[in-house]
C-alpha positions in Angstrom: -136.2 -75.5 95.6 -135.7 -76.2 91.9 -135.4 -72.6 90.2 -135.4 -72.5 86.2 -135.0 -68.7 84.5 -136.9 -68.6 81.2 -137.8 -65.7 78.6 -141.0 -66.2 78.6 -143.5 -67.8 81.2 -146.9 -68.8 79.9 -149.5 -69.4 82.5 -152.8 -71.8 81.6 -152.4 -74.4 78.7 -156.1 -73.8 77.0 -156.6 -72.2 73.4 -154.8 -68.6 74.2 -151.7 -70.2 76.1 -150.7 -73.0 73.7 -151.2 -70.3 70.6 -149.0 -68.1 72.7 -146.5 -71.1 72.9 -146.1 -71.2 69.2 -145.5 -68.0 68.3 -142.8 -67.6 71.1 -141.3 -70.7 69.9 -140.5 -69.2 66.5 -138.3 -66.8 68.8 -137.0 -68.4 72.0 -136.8 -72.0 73.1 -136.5 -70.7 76.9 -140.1 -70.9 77.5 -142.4 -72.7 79.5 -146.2 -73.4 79.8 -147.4 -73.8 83.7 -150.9 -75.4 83.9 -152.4 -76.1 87.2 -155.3 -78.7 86.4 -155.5 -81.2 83.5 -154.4 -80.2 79.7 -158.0 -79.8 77.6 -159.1 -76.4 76.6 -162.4 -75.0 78.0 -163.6 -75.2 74.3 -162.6 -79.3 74.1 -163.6 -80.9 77.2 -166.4 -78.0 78.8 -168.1 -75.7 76.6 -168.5 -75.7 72.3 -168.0 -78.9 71.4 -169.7 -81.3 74.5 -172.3 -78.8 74.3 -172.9 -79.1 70.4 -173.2 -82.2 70.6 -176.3 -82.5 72.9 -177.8 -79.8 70.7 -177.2 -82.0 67.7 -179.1 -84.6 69.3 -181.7 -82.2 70.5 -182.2 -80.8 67.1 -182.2 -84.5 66.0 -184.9 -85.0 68.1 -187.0 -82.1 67.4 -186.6 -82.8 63.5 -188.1 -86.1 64.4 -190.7 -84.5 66.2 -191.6 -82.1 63.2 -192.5 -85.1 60.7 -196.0 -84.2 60.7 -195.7 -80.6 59.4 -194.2 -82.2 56.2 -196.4 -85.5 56.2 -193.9 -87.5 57.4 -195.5 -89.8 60.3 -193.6 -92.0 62.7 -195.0 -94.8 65.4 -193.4 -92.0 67.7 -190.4 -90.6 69.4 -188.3 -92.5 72.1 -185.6 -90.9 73.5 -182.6 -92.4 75.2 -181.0 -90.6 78.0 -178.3 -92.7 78.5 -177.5 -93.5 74.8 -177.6 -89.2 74.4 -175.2 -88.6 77.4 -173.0 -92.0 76.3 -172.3 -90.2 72.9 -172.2 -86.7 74.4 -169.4 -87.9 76.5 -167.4 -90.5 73.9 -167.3 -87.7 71.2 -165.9 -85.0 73.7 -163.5 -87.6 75.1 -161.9 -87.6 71.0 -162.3 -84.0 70.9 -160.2 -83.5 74.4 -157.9 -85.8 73.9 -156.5 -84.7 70.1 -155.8 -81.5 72.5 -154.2 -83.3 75.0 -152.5 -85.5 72.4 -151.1 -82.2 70.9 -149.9 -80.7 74.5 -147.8 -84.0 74.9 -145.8 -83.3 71.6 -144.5 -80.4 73.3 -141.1 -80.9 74.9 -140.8 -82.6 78.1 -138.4 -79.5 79.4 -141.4 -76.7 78.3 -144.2 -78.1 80.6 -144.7 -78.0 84.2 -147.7 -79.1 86.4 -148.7 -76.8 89.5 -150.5 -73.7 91.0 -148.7 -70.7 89.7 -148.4 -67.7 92.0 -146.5 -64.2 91.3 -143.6 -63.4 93.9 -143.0 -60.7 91.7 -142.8 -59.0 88.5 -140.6 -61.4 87.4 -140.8 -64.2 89.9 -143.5 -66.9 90.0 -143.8 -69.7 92.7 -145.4 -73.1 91.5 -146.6 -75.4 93.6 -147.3 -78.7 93.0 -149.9 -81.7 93.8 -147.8 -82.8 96.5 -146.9 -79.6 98.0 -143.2 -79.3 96.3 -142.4 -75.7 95.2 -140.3 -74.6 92.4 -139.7 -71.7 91.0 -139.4 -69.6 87.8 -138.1 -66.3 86.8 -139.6 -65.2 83.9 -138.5 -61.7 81.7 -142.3 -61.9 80.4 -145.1 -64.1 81.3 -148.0 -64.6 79.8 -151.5 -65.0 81.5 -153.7 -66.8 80.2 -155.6 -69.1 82.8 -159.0 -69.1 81.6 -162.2 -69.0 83.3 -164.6 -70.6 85.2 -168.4 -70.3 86.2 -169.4 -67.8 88.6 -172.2 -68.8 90.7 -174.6 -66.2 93.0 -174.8 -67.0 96.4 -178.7 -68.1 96.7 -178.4 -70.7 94.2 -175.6 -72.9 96.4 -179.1 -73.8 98.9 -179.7 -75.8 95.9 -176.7 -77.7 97.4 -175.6 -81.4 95.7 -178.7 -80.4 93.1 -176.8 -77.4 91.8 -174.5 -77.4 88.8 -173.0 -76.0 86.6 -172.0 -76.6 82.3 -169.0 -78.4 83.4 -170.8 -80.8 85.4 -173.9 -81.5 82.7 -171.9 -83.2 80.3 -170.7 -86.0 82.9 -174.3 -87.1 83.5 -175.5 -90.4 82.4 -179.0 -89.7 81.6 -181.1 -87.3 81.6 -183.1 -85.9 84.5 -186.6 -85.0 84.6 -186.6 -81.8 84.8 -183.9 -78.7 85.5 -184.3 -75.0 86.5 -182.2 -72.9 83.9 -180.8 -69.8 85.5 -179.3 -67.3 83.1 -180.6 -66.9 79.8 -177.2 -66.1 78.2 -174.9 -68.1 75.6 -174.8 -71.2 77.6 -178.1 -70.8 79.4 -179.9 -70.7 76.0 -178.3 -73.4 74.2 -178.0 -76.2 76.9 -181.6 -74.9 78.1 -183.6 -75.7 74.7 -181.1 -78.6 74.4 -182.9 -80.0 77.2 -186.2 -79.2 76.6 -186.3 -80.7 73.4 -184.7 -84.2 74.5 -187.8 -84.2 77.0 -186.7 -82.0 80.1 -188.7 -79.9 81.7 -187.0 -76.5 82.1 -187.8 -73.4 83.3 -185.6 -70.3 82.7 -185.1 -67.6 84.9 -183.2 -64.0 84.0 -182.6 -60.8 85.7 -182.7 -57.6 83.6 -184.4 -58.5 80.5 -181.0 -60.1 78.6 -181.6 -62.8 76.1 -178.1 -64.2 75.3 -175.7 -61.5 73.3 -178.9 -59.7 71.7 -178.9 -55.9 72.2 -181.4 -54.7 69.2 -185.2 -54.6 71.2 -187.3 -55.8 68.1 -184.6 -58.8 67.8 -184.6 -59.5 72.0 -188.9 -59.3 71.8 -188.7 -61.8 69.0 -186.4 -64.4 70.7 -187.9 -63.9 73.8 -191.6 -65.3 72.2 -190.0 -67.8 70.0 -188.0 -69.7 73.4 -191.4 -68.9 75.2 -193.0 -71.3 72.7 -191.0 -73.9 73.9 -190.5 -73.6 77.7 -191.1 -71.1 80.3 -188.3 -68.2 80.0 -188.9 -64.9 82.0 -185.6 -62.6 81.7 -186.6 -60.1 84.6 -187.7 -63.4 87.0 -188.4 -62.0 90.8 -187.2 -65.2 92.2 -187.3 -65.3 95.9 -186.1 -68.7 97.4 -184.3 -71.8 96.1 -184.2 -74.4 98.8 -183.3 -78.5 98.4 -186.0 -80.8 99.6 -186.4 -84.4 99.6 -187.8 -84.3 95.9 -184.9 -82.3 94.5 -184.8 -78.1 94.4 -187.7 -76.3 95.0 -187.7 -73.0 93.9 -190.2 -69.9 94.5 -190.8 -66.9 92.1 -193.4 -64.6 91.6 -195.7 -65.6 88.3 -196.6 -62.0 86.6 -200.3 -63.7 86.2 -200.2 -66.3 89.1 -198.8 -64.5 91.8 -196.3 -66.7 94.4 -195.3 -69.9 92.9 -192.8 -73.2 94.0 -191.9 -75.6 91.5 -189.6 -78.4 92.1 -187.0 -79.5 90.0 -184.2 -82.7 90.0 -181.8 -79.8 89.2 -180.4 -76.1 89.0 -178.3 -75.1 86.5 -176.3 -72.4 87.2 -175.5 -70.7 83.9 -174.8 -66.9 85.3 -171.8 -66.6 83.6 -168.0 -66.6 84.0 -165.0 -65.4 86.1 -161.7 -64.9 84.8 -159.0 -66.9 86.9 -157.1 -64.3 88.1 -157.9 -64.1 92.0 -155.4 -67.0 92.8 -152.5 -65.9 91.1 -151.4 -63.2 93.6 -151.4 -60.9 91.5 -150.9 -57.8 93.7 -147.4 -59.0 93.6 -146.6 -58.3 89.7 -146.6 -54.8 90.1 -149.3 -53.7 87.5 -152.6 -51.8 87.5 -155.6 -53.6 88.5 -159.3 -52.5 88.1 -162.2 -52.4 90.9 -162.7 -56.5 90.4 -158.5 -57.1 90.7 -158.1 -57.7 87.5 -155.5 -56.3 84.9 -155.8 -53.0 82.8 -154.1 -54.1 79.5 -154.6 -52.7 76.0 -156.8 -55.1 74.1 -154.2 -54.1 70.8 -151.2 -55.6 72.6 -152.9 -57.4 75.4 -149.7 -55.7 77.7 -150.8 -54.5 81.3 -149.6 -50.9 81.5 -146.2 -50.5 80.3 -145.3 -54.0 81.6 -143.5 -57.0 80.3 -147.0 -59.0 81.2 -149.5 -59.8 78.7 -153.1 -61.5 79.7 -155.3 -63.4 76.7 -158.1 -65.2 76.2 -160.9 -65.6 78.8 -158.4 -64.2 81.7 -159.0 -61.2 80.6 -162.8 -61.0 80.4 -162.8 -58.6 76.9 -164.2 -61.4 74.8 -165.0 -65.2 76.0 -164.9 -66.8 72.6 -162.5 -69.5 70.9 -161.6 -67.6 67.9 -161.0 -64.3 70.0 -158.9 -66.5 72.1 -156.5 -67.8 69.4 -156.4 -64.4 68.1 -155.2 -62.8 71.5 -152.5 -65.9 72.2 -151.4 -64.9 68.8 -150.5 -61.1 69.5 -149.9 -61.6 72.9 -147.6 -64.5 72.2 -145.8 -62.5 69.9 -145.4 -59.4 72.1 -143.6 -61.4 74.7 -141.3 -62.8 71.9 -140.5 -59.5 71.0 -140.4 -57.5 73.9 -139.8 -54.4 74.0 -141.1 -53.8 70.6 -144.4 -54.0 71.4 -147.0 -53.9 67.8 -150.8 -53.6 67.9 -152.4 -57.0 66.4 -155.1 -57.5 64.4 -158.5 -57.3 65.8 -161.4 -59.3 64.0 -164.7 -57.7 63.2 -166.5 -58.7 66.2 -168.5 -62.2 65.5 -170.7 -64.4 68.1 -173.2 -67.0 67.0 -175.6 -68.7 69.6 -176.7 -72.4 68.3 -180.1 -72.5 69.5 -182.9 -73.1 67.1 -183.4 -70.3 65.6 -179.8 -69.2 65.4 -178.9 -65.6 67.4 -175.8 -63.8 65.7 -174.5 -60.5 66.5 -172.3 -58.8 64.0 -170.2 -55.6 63.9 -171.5 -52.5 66.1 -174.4 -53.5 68.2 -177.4 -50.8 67.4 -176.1 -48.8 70.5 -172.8 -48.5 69.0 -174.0 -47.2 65.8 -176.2 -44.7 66.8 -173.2 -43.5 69.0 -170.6 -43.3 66.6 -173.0 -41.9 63.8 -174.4 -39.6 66.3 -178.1 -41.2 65.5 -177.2 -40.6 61.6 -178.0 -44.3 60.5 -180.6 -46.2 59.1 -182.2 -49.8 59.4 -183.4 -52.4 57.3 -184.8 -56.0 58.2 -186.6 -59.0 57.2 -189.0 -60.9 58.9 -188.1 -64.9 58.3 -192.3 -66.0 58.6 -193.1 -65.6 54.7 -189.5 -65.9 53.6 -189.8 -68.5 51.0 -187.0 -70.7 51.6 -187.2 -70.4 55.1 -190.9 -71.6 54.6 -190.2 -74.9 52.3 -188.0 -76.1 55.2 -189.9 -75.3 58.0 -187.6 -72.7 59.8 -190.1 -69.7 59.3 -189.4 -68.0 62.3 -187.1 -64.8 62.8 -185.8 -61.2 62.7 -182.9 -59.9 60.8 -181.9 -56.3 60.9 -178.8 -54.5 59.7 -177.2 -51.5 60.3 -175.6 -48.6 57.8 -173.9 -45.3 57.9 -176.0 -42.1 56.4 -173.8 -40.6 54.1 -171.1 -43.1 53.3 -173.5 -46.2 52.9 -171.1 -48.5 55.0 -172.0 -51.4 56.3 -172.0 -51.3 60.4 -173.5 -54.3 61.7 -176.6 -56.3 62.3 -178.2 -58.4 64.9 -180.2 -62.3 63.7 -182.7 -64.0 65.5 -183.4 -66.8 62.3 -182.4 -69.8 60.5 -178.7 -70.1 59.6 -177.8 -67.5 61.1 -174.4 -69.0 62.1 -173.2 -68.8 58.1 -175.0 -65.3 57.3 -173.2 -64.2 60.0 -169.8 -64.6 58.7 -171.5 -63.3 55.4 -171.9 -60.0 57.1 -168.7 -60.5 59.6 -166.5 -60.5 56.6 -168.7 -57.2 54.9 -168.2 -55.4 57.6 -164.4 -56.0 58.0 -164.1 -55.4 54.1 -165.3 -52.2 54.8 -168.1 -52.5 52.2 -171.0 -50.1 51.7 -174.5 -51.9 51.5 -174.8 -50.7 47.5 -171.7 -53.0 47.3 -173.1 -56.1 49.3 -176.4 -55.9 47.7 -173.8 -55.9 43.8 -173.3 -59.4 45.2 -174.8 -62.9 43.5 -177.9 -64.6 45.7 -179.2 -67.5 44.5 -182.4 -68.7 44.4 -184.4 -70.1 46.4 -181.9 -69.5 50.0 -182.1 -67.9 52.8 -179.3 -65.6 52.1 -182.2 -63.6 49.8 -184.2 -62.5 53.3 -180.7 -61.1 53.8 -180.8 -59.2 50.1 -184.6 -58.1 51.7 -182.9 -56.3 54.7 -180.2 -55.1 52.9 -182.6 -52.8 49.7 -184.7 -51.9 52.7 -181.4 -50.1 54.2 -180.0 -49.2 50.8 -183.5 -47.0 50.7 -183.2 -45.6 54.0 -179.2 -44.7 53.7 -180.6 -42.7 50.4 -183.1 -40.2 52.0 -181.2 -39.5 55.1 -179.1 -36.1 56.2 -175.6 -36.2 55.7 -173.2 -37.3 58.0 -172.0 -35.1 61.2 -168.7 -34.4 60.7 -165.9 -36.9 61.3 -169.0 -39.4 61.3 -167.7 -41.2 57.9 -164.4 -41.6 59.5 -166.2 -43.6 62.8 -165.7 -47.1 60.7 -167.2 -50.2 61.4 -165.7 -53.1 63.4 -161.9 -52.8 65.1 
């Protein structure tokens, strides 16, 4: 069996493990990245960018569509499965392969293909495609293998009809019609993706979630707005899926109708993800595991107990998103390079953006959050996007904003968006928030005129007036601080 002893053992080549890579470069050249599948992040070859680009020809589409509104008439819209799919797939093709091309610079001697498995603390078994072994003993290891799509048992009777985001963007044209279920992040955005390049969809929830959105006036307002489109029900009391002869048919109960069965060409399975942990052994590394198996770790260091192991990115299940991923191969990474001198890194205000039309972003403390910390000592202001004037001219009219402050400081906590360009106010109020800036401070800012950004201004007087009439702060209240 080959053996090879290394300082540092990444495990998974996406976004967090090749980040890692580079900052434990700048330290040690014994190092080595172990990938079991083919190089591409998650990002690259499954998930932002493929699905981006059938949203950009959705929204394409739907533009078309809205020609009227603006007296703007065509002959009429034809769309092209095949040619949307074709460019769907071309473009994430370039996008996977400048990751792949960038994998391939890395030295021969650093890479290794196979199925990593822990031995031990310190010992990892690889296996590869044609069964050889080898192994590697590692003083720190890095886990960062990613995730994949976890899918409830009653949807595999949809059998060769069910899939799942990965296998979407490898169609060549688009079906007739698809059964959505999960109305989260990818649910959302490949579900109204669909619908507006001609599918029929129908989305089906359980427990009233609409993507990321935890702020009720913002979730009741989303939920109408999809509803406009195609049929969403977030609390759906689905009782059978079952494949038939004409594709899936699947039976729910109708709040108005009663029993119904529909039948679609597919299911999509979009009921979130599972951190690839349960084939690494790792009951064998010696560290603390929660009720699901996977690791405790502290999401400062991203170190497992008092360990020389470090998990980042989606592996760890803290916070699924690209820039969260880089940001935790970078600490991690530089952890294991450094062991035993362990640092906290920094953590980001937290940012998500949803790219359906209207945009959902979620900034800062969540509504929850603040009324915890603040001990219900906050106040609220928001906008309505229906009469806001730019919004109007183009129009995207449709939308809730609402932003969150501390009583007695005036800091800005957070906010929820369920509007147009929401995706750059977001980042707007991301980088407040991380600033540490008090609403009187934001609102000192220039807004130009006419943009959107001035239904923000709206939101933000309306909680500048209710941070000035409310009780002072409990104590240790102005020290709770927004963001991490």
């Amino acid at each position: 069996m080959e053996k090879r002893e290394v300082d540092v053992a990444i495990i998974g080549v996406g976004t967090a493990g090749m980040v890692a890579y580079q900052r434990v470069r700048k330290v040690t050249d014994k190092v080595v990245l172990i990938e079991a599948n083919r190089y591409g992040t998650t990002c690259a070859r499954v998930g932002c960018m493929p699905s981006k680009l059938l949203i950009a020809a959705a929204d394409n589409a739907h533009q078309m569509a809205l020609g009227p509104v603006f007296g703007n008439h065509a002959d009429g819209i034809r769309i092209d499965g095949q040619a949307v799919m074709k460019r769907v797939r071309q473009e994430r093709d370039r996008f996977v392969a400048s990751v792949v091309s960038s994998v391939d610079k890395f030295p021969d001697a650093h890479r290794l293909i196979g199925h990593a498995r822990f031995a031990g603390p310190h010992r990892l078994k690889v296996e590869g495609a044609s069964g050889d072994e080898r192994e590697v003993q590692a003083k720190r290891i890095i886990i960062a293998t990613g995730s994949r799509p976890n899918i409830p048992g009653f949807l595999k009777d949809a059998k060769d009809r069910l899939v799942v985001n990965d296998d979407l963007f490898e169609w060549k044209d688009l079906p007739g019609s698809v059964a959505v279920f999960g109305p989260g992040v990818i649910g959302l955005e490949l579900g109204q993706a669909l619908s507006r390049l001609g599918v029929r969809v129908r989305m089906f929830g359980v427990g009233g979630s609409i993507g990321p959105i935890q702020d009720d006036a913002i979730r009741q307002c989303a939920l109408e707005a999809f509803n406009r489109e195609f049929p969403l029900d977030p609390e759906a009391d689905v009782t059978r899926v079952a494949r038939t002869d004409d594709g899936v048919a699947v039976t729910f109960n109708d709040h108005e109708r009663g029993p119904v069965t529909e039948t679609f060409d597919y299911v999509l399975a979009a009921t979130g993800r599972r951190p690839n942990i349960d084939g690494l052994d790792i009951q064998n590394a010696d560290i603390e595991l929660d009720d699901q198996g996977l690791p405790l770790f502290d999401p400062y260091t991203l170190r497992c107990g008092d360990s020389h192991i470090f998990v980042a990115g989606d592996a760890n299940n803290e916070l699924p998103l690209l820039h969260e991923a880089a940001d935790e191969g970078r600490i991690a990474g530089d952890n294991a390079a450094a062991y035993p001198d362990v640092q906290a890194g920094l953590r980001r205000t937290p940012l998500a953006v949803v790219f359906t039309d209207p945009q959902i972003a979620t900034v800062g403390l969540t509504i929850d959050q603040v009324d915890e910390r603040c001990r219900g000592r906050f106040g609220v202001g928001e906008v309505s996007f229906e009469d806001q004037g730019r919004s109007r001219v183009m129009g995207k009219n449709l939308g809730l904003l609402r932003v969150y402050g501390e009583r007695g400081s005036g800091l800005f906590m957070g906010a929820e968006m369920f509007g147009p360009a929401a995706e750059h106010i977001g980042h707007l109020l991301a980088w407040s928030v991380q600033r540490r800036l008090t609403v009187s401070e934001m609102l000192e800012m220039p807004f130009y005129h006419p943009v959107i950004e001035e239904g923000l201004r709206t939101a933000l007087k309306q909680l500048n007036r209710d941070l000035s009439i409310g009780p002072e702060p409990a104590e240790g209240c102005t020290d709770c601080g927004p963001g991490v």
